[in-house]
C-alpha positions as CSV (number, residue, x, y, z in Angstrom):
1,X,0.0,0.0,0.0
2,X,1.3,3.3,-0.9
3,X,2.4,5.2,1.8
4,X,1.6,8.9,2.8
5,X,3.1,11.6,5.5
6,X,1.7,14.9,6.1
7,X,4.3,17.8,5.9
8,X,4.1,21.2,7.2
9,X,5.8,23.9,4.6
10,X,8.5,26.2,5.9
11,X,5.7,29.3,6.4
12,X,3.6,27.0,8.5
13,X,0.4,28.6,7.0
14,X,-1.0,25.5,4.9
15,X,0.0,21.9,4.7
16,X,0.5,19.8,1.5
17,X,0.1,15.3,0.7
18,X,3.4,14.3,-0.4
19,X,2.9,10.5,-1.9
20,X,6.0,8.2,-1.4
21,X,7.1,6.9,-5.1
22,X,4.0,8.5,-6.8
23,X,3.7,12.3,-8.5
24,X,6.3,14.1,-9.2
25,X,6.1,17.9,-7.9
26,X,7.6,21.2,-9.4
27,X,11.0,22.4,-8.6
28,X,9.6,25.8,-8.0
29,X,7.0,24.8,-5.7
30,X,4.3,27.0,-7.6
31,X,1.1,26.0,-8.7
32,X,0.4,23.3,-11.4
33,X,-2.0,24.8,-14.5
34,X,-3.6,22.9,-17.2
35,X,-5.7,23.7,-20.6
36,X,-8.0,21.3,-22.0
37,X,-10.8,22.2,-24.8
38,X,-13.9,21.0,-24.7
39,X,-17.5,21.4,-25.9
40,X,-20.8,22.7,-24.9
41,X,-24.1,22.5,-27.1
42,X,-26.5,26.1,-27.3
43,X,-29.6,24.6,-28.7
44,X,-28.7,22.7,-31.9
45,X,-25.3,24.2,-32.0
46,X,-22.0,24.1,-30.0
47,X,-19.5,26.4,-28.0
48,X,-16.1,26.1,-27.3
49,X,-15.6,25.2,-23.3
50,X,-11.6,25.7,-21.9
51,X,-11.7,23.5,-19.1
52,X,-9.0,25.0,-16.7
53,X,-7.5,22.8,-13.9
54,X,-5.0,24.3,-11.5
55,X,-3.3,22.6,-8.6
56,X,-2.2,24.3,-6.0
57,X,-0.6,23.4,-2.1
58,X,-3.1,23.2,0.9
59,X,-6.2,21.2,2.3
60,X,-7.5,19.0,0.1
61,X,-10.4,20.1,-2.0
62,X,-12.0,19.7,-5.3
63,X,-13.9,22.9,-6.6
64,X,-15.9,23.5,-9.9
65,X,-16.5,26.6,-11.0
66,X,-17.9,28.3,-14.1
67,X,-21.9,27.7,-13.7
68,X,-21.7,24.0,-13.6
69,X,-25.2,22.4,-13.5
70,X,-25.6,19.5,-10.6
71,X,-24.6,16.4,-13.7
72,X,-21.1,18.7,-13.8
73,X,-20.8,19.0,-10.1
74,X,-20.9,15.3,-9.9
75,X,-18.3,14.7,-11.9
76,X,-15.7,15.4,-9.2
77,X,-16.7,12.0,-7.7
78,X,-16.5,9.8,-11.1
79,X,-13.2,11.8,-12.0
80,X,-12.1,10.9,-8.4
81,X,-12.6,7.5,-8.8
82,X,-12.0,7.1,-12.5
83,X,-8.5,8.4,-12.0
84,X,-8.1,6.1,-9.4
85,X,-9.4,3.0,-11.0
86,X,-6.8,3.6,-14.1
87,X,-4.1,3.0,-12.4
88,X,-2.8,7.0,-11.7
89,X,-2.6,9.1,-8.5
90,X,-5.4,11.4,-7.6
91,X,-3.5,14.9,-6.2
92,X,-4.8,14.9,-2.3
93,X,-4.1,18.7,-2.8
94,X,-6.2,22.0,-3.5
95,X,-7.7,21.7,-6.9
96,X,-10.0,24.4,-9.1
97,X,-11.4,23.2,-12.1
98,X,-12.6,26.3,-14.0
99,X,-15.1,26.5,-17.1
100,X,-14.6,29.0,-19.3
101,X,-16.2,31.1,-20.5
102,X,-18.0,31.9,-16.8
103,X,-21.1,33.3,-17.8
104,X,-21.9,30.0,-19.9
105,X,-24.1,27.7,-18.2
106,X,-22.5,23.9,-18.5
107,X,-24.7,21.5,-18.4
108,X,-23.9,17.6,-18.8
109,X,-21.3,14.7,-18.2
110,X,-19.5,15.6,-21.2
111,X,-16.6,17.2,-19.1
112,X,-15.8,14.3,-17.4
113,X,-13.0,13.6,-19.8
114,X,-11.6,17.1,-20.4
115,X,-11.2,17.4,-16.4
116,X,-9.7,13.9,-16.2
117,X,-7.1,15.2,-18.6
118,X,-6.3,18.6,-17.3
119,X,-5.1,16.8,-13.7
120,X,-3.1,14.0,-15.6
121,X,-1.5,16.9,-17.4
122,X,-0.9,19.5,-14.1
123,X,-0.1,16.6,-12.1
124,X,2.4,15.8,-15.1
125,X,1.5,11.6,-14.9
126,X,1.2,11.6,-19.0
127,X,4.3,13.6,-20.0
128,X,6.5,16.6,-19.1
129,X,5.2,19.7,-20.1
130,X,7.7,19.9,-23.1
131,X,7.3,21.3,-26.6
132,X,7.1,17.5,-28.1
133,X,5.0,15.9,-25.5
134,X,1.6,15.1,-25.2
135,X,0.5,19.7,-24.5
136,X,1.2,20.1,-28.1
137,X,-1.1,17.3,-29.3
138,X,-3.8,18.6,-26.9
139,X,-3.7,21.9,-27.7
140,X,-5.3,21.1,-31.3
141,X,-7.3,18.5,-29.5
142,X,-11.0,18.5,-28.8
143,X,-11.9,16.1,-25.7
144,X,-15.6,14.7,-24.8
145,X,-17.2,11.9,-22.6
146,X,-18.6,10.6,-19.9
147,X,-16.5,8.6,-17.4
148,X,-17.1,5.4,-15.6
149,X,-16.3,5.0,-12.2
150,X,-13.8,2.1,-13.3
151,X,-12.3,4.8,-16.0
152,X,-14.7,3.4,-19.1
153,X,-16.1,6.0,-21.7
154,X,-20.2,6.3,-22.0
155,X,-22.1,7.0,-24.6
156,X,-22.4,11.1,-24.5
157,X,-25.3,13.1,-26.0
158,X,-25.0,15.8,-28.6
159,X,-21.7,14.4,-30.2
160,X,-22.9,15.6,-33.6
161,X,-23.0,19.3,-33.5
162,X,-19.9,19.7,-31.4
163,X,-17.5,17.5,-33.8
164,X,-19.2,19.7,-36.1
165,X,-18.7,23.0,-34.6
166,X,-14.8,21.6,-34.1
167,X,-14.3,20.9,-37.4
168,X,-15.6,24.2,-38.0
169,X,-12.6,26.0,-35.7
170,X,-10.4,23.8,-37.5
171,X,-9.4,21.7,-34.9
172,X,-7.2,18.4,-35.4
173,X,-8.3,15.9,-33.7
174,X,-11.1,14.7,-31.5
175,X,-11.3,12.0,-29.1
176,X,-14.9,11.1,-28.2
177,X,-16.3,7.7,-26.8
178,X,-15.8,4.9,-28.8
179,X,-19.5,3.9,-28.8
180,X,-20.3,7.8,-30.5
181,X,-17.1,7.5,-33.2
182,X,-19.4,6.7,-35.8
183,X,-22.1,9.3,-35.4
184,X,-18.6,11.9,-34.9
185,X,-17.5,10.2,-38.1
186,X,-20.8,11.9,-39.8
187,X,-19.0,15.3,-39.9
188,X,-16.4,15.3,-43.1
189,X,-13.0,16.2,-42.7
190,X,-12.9,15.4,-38.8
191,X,-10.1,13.2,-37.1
192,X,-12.1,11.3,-34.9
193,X,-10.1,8.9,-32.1
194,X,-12.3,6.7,-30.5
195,X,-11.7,6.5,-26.8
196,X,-12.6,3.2,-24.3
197,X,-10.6,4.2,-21.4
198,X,-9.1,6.6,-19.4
199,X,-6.4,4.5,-19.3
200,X,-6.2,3.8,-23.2
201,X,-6.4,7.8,-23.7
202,X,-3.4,8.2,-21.2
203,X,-0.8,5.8,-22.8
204,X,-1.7,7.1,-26.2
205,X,-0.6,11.0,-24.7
206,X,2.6,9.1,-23.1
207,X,3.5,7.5,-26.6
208,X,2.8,4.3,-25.1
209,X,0.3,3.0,-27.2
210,X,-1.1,5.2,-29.8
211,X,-4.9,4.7,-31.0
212,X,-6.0,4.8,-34.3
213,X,-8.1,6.8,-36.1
214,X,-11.7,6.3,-36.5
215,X,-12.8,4.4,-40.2
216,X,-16.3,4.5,-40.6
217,X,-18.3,1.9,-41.9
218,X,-19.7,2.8,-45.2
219,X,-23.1,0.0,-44.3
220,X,-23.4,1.7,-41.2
221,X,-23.4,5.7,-42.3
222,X,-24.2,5.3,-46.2
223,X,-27.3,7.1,-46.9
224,X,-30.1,5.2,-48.5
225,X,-32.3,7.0,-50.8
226,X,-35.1,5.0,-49.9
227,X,-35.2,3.6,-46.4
228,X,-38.1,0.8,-45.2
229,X,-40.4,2.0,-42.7
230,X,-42.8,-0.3,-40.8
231,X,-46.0,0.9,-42.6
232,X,-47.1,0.8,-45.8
233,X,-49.9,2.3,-47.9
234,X,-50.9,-0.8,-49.3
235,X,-51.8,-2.2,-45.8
236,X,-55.0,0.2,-45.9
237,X,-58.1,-1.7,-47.8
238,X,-60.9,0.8,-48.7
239,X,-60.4,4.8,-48.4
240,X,-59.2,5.6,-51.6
241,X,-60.3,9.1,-51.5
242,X,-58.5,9.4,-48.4
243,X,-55.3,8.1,-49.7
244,X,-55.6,10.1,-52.7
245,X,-56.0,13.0,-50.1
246,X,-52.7,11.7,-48.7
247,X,-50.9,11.6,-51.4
248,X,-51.7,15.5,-52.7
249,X,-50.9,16.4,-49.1
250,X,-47.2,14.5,-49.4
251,X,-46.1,16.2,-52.9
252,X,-46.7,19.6,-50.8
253,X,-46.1,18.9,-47.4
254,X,-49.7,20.3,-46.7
255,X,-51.4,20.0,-42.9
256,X,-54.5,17.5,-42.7
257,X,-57.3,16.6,-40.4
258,X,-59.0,13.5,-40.6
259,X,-62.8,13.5,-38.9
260,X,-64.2,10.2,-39.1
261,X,-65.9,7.5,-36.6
262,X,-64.1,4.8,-34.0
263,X,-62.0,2.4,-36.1
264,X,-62.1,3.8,-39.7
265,X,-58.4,3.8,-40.3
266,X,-57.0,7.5,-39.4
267,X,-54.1,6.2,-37.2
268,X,-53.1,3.7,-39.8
269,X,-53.3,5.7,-42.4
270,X,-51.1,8.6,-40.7
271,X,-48.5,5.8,-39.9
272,X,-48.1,5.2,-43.4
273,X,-47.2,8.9,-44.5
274,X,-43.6,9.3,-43.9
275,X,-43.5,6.0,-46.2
276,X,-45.3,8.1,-49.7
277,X,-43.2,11.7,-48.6
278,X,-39.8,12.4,-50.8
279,X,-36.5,10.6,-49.3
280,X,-34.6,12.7,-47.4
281,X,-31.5,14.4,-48.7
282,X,-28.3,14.5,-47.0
283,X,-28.4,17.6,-45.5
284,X,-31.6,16.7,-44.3
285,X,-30.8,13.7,-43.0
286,X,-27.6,15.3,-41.3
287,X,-29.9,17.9,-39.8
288,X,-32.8,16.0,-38.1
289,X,-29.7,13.6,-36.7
290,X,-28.5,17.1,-35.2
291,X,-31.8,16.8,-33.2
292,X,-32.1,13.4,-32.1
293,X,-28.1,13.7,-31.0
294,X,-28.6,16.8,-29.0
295,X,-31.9,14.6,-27.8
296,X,-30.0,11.8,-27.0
297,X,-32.3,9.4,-29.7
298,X,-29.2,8.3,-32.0
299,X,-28.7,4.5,-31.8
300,X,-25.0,4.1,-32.3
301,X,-25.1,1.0,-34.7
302,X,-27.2,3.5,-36.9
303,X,-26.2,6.7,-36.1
304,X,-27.1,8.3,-39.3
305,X,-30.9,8.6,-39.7
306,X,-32.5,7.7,-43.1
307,X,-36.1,7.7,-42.7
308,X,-38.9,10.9,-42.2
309,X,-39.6,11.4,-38.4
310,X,-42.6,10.6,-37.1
311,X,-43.9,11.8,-34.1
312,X,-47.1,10.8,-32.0
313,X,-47.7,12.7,-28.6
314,X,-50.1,12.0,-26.9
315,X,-53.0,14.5,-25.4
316,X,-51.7,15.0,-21.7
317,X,-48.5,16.1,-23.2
318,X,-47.8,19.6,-22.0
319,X,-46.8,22.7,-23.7
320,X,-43.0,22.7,-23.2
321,X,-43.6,18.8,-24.1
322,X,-44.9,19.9,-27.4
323,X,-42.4,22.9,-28.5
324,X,-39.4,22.6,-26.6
325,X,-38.7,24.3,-23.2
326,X,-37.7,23.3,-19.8
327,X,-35.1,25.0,-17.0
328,X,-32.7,24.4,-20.1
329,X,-34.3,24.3,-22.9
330,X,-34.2,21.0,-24.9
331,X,-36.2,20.0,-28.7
332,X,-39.8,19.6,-28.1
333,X,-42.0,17.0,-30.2
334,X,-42.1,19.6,-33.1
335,X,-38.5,19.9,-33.6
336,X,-37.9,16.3,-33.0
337,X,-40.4,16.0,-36.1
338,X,-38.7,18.1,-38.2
339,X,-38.9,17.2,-42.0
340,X,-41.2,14.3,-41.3
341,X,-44.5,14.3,-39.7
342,X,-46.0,15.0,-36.7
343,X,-49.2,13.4,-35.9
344,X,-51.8,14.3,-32.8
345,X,-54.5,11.7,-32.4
346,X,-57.7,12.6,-30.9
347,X,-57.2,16.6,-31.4
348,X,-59.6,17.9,-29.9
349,X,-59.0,16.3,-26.7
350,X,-55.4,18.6,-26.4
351,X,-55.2,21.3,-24.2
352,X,-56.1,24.1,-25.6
353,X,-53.2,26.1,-24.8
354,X,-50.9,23.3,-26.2
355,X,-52.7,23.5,-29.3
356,X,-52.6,27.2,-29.5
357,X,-48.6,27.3,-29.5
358,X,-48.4,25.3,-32.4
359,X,-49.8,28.3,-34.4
360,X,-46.3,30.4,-35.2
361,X,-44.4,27.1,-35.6
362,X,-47.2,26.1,-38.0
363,X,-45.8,30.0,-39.9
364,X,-42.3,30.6,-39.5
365,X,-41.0,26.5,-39.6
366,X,-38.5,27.5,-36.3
367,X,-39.9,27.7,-33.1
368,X,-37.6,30.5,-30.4
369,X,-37.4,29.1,-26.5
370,X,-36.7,32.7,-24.3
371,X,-35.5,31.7,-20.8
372,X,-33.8,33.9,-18.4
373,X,-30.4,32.6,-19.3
374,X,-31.2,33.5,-22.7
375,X,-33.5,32.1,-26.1
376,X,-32.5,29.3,-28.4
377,X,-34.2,28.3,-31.5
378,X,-35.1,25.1,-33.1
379,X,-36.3,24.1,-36.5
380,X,-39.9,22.9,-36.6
381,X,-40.6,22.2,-40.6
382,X,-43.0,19.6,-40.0
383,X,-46.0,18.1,-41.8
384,X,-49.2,18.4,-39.1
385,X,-51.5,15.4,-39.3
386,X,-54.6,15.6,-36.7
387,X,-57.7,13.1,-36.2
388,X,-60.4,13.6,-34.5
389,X,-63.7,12.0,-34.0
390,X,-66.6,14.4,-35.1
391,X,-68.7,14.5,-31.7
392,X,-68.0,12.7,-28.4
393,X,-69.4,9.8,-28.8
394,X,-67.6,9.7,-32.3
395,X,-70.7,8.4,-34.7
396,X,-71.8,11.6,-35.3
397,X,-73.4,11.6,-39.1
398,X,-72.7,7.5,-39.7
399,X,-75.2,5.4,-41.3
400,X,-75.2,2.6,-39.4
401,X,-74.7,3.8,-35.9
402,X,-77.0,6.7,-34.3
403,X,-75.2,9.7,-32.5
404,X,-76.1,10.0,-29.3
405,X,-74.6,13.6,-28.4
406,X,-77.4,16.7,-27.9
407,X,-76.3,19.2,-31.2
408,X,-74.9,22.1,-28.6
409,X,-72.4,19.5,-27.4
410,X,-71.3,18.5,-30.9
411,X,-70.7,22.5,-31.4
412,X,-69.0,22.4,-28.4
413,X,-66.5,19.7,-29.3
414,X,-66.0,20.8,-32.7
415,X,-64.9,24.7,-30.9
416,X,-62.0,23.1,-29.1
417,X,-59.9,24.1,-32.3
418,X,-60.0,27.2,-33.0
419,X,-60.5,29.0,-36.2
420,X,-57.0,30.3,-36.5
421,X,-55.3,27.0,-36.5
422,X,-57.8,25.0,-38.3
423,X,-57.2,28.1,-41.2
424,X,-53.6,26.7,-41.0
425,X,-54.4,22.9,-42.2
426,X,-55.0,22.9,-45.6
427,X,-56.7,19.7,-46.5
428,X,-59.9,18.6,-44.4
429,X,-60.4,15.1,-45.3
430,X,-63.6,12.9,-43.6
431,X,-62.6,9.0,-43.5
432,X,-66.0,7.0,-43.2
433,X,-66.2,3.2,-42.0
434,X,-64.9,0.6,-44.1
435,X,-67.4,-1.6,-45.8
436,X,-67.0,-5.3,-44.9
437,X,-66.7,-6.2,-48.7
438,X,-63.2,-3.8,-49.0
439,X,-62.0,-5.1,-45.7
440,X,-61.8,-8.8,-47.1
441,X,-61.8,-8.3,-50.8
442,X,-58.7,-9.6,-52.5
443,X,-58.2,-6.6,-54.4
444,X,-54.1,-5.0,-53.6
445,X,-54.3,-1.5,-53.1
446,X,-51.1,0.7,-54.5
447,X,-47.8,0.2,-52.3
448,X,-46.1,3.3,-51.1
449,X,-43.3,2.7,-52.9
450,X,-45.2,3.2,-55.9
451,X,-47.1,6.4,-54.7
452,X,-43.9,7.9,-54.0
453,X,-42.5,7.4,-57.4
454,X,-45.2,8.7,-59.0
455,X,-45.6,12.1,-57.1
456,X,-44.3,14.7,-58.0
457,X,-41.6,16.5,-55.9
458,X,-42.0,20.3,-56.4
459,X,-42.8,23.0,-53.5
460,X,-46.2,24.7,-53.0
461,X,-47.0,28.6,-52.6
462,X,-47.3,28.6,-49.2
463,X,-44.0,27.1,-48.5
464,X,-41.7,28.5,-51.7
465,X,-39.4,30.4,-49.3
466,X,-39.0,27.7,-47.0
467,X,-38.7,24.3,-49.5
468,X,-40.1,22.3,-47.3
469,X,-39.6,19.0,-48.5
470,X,-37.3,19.1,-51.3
471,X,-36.6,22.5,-54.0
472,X,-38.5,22.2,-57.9
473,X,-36.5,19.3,-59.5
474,X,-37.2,20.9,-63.2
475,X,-39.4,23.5,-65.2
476,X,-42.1,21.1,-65.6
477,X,-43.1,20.9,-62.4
478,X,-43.5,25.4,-61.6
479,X,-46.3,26.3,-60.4
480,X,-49.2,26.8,-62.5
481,X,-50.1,30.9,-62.9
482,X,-53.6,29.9,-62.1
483,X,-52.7,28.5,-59.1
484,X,-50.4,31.4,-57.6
485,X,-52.8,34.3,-58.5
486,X,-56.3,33.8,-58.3
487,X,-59.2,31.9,-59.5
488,X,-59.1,30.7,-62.9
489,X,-61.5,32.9,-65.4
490,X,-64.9,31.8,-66.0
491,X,-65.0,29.1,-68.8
492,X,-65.5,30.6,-72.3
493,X,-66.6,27.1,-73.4
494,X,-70.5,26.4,-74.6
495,X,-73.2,26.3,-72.1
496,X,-73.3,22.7,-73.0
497,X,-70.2,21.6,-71.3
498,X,-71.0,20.4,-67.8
499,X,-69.5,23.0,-65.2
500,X,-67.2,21.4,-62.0
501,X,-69.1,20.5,-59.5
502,X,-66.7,22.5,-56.5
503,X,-67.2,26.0,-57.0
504,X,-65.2,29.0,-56.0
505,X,-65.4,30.7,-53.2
506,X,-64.2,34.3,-53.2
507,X,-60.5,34.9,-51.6
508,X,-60.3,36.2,-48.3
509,X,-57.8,38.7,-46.9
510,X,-55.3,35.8,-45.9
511,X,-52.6,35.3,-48.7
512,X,-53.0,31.5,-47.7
513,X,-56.5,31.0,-49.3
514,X,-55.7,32.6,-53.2
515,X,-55.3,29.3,-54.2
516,X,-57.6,27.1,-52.4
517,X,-61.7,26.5,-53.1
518,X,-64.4,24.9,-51.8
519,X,-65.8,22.1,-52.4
520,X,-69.2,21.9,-52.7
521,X,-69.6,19.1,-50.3
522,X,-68.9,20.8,-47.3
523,X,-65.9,19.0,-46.4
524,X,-63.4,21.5,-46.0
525,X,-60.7,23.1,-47.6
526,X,-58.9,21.5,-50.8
527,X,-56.2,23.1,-53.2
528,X,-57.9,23.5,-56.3
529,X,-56.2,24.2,-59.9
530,X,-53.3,22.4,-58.4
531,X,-54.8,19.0,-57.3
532,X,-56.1,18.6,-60.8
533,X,-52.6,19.6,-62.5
534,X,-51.3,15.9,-60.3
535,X,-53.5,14.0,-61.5
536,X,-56.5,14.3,-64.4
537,X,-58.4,11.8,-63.5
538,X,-59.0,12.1,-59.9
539,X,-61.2,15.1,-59.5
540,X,-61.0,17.2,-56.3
541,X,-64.6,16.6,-55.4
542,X,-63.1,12.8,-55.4
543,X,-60.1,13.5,-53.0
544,X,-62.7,15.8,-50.5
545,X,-65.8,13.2,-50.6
C-alpha cells in the first residue's frame, strides 16, 4: 500500500500530501495549471468550453466553477474515482477546475473527460510539459465523454453538433467515446479517435500506445435514398379518397385533419405517411440527426438517420412537451419531427393552450425558446397530421350507428380548435367506416413505394421560401399561374359543357387561401387548380368526398 506523511511547509500557513514513489512535484513549488478544450451544445449548435485545472498546495479540496449544473458537479466524484481506477494518483491537494467562458451555463457529463485530462497533465503523470509531449497534441485537441467510475467511456449526448462545430474551428483531432465514433464520423474532414478508457487515452498521450483513427463503416453511415419504414400504404383496404388526399398532401407537405368515426383507419393511415413523402436528402438527413443527437435518440449502430420522423404525442402532453422548453431548454415534439410528420390523435382532446402554441411554428418552420439565461431556436418544418372523431361519442353523421350527443355538445367539441389554427391545415379530409366487402376483398391496393414514385416532388406557394420538403426538380413541375394568382377565369366554353361540381369561393384577406376553393360538399378546404394539375383523373370533389 502506498504510503503517505503529512508535511508542514516552511511558512507553517498550509500543509500539503506528499505521496512516497508517486507524483512528481515542481522544482519551484508553484502551482500546477492545465488547458484542455472542450465542448458545450446552445440549442442545436456548440461552444467552445476551456476547461482549466489548476493545482495548487493546501487542504484537500476539489472545486468546480464556471456555472456548472448539478450532472457537472458530480463529476468530481467519477473523475475521483475514475483516475483512481486507471491505475494513476489522484492529487490529495487543492484543486479548481474552471469553465470557461463563466457566464456560460455547463450542463452535462461531457466534461468528465476534459477534467480527467487537465489533472493528468498538471499533475504531469502523462508527460513533461515539453514542446514535443503530449501539451502540443492537446492543444489542437477536442476532448468529450462521460466517465465510468472504473475509468470506461459512455455513450455522450450531442456528439454531432460539437464535432461539427470543431471541425468548423479547425481543430485536429477529437477524441470522443468509442460507442459515438461513428455518429462523430458523420462530420467530413474530422479526425475522430475513438476513446474506451481513461487508461487507453493516457498511454496514447505518453507515446505508449497510440490509438487509431476512426474508419467509418460505409453499411453503417451510407445514406439510402429509400429507407423501409414499418408501414405501408398498401396495408390500408378501402379509403381511396382518403389516400388520394394523402398523397396530394405528401407532394406539398400540406397539414391535414381527418374526422371520421371509432375504427375507420386514421391512425393507420397517418402511420403510413412518412412511407409516400420524398426521401430525405443528405443535408436533411444530417440535420434532423442534429436533433435526435442533442436529444440523445441516435442509436449508435445507426447513427445516421434515413427515414422521415414521425412523431405521436399524446394529449396529456404539455406545452414545453410539445415545443421545446424546460429550466434548459431541450427540442420539443415539433422539432424532433422536423422534415417528417407529426401526428396528434384525438385533437380535440389537447389542451387548448398546447394547441394554441403550435400556431407560429405552423408559420415561420422554427420555433424560439426565451429563458432567463437567454433564447434558443429550433427548426420545426414539419408536416401536421390531426384526427379527430366528429362528436363525443364519435358516430356523429354514420349510417349505421346513431349519435347520441345533444347538437350544442357537438358545437361544443367541434370549438376546441380554434378557427385560427384549423385556417392553418390545408386539407380537411372525412374517413367513413370501411365496408366489410373492401375489408376482405382480395383486391391490392397501391404500395407506397409506388405512390412515392409517381408524385411529383415540387414545392407549394405557401411554403416556396422555405422548400419544405425538397426544391423544384425541373421547369415542368412550376407552379401553375392559375394557381399562384387567383381563381381561374370563367369558362369561355358552350353552355353545353357540364361545369365542376366545386365552385369558388371568393378569396379572403389571408394570402394563404388565393389558391384554395371549396368544395361543394362541405368538407373543408382542398387546393384547387393544383390537385387537378397531379393527376386528371381524380377530381377534387373525389379527393374531399
Amino acid at each position: 500500500m502506498e504510503r503517505r506523511r503529512l508535511l508542514a511547509c516552511a511558512s507553517g500557513r498550509a500543509w500539503r500530501v506528499a505521496a512516497i514513489g508517486g507524483e512528481r512535484e515542481r522544482g519551484d513549488g508553484g502551482a500546477m495549471l492545465a488547458k484542455v478544450r472542450s465542448c458545450a451544445v446552445i440549442g442545436l449548435e456548440g461552444a467552445i468550453v476551456e476547461v482549466e485545472v489548476d493545482i495548487a498546495h493546501g487542504l484537500p479540496t476539489f472545486a468546480l466553477v464556471g456555472l456548472p449544473d448539478t450532472a457537472v458537479n458530480e463529476a468530481k466524484e467519477r473523475v475521483r474515482a475514475a483516475i483512481k481506477n486507471s491505475g494513476a494518483i489522484f492529487p490529495l491537494k487543492r484543486i479548481v477546475v474552471n469553465l470557461a467562458p463563466a457566464d456560460l451555463r455547463k450542463a452535462g457529463p461531457a466534461y468528465d473527460l476534459p477534467i480527467a485530462i487537465g489533472i493528468l497533465l498538471a499533475t504531469e503523470q502523462i508527460a513533461p510539459f515539453t514542446a514535443t509531449g503530449p501539451v502540443a497534441e492537446v492543444d489542437d485537441a477536442l476532448f468529450l465523454g462521460e466517465l465510468s467510475l472504473d475509468g470506461g467511456l459512455r455513450h455522450t449526448h450531442g456528439i454531432l453538433p460539437m464535432v461539427a462545430l470543431a471541425r468548423e474551428r479547425g481543430v485536429e483531432a477529437v477524441f470522443v467515446p468509442a460507442a459515438d465514433a461513428a455518429e462523430a464520423a458523420l462530420v467530413e474532414g474530422a479526425t475522430i479517435y475513438p476513446v474506451q478508457t481513461l487508461a487507453q487515452l493516457a498511454a496514447h498521450l505518453r507515446g505508449d500506445e497510440r490509438i487509431s483513427p476512426y474508419l467509418p463503416d460505409d453499411a453503417s453511415i451510407a445514406y439510402e435514398d429509400a429507407a423501409p419504414y414499418p408501414y405501408d400504404l398498401s396495408d390500408v383496404r378501402g379509403q381511396e379518397h382518403v389516400k388520394r388526399a394523402l398523397e396530394v398532401a405528401a407532394s406539398g407537405a400540406h397539414n391535414v385533419i381527418m374526422s371520421g368515426p371509432p375504427g375507420s383507419g386514421k391512425t393507420l393511415l397517418a402511420r403510413t405517411i412518412p412511407s409516400i413523402l420524398p426521401p430525405l436528402t443528405a443535408e436533411e438527413a444530417l440535420e434532423v440527426t442534429k436533433i435526435y443527437s442533442v436529444s440523445g435518440l441516435v442509436a449508435s449502430d445507426r447513427p445516421l438517420v434515413r427515414q422521415r420522423p414521425y412523431r405521436a404525442p399524446h394529449h396529456t402532453t404539455s406545452h414545453a412537451g410539445l415545443v421545446g422548453g424546460g429550466r434548459f431548454p431541450r427540442p420539443g415534439e415539433i422539432s424532433l419531427a422536423h422534415r417528417g410528420v407529426l401526428f396528434l390523435d384525438e385533437l380535440p382532446e389537447f389542451g387548448q393552450t398546447t394547441l394554441e402554441v403550435l400556431r407560429q411554428p405552423l408559420e415561420d418552420h422554427v420555433v424560439t425558446i426565451s429563458r432567463a439565461q437567454g433564447a434558443v431556436t429550433y427548426p420545426a418544418n414539419f408536416m401536421l397530421i390531426g384526427a379527430m372523431n366528429p362528436c363525443p361519442c364519435g358516430y356523429h353523421g354514420d349510417p349505421t350507428r346513431a349519435c347520441t350527443c345533444a347538437p350544442s355538445v357537438i358545437a361544443r367539441y367541434q370549438k376546441r380548435i380554434s378557427g385560427p389554427l384549423l385556417d392553418r391545415i390545408d386539407i380537411h379530409v372525412e374517413v367513413p367506416r370501411v365496408e366489410y366487402e373492401k375489408l376482405t376483398g382480395k383486391t391490392e391496393s397501391e404500395s407506397s413505394a409506388v405512390v412515392r414514385a409517381s408524385s411529383p416532388r415540387w414545392v407549394p406557394p405557401r411554403c416556396a421560401n422555405t422548400a419544405k420538403w425538397n426544391p423544384p426538380l425541373s421547369p415542368s413541375y412550376a407552379l401553375p399561374p392559375s394557381v399562384c394568382s387567383s381563381p381561374p377565369a370563367p369558362s369561355t366554353a358552350s353552355s353545353s359543357s357540364p361545369a365542376p361540381s366545386p365552385t369558388w369561393r371568393a378569396p379572403s384577406r389571408s394570402p394563404r387561401r388565393t389558391s384554395r376553393r371549396r368544395c361543394s360538399t362541405g368538407h373543408g378546404w382542398m387546393w384547387g387548380e393544383w390537385g387537378r394539375e397531379l393527376s386528371g383523373d381524380v377530381s377534387d370533389t373525389d379527393v374531399a368526398s
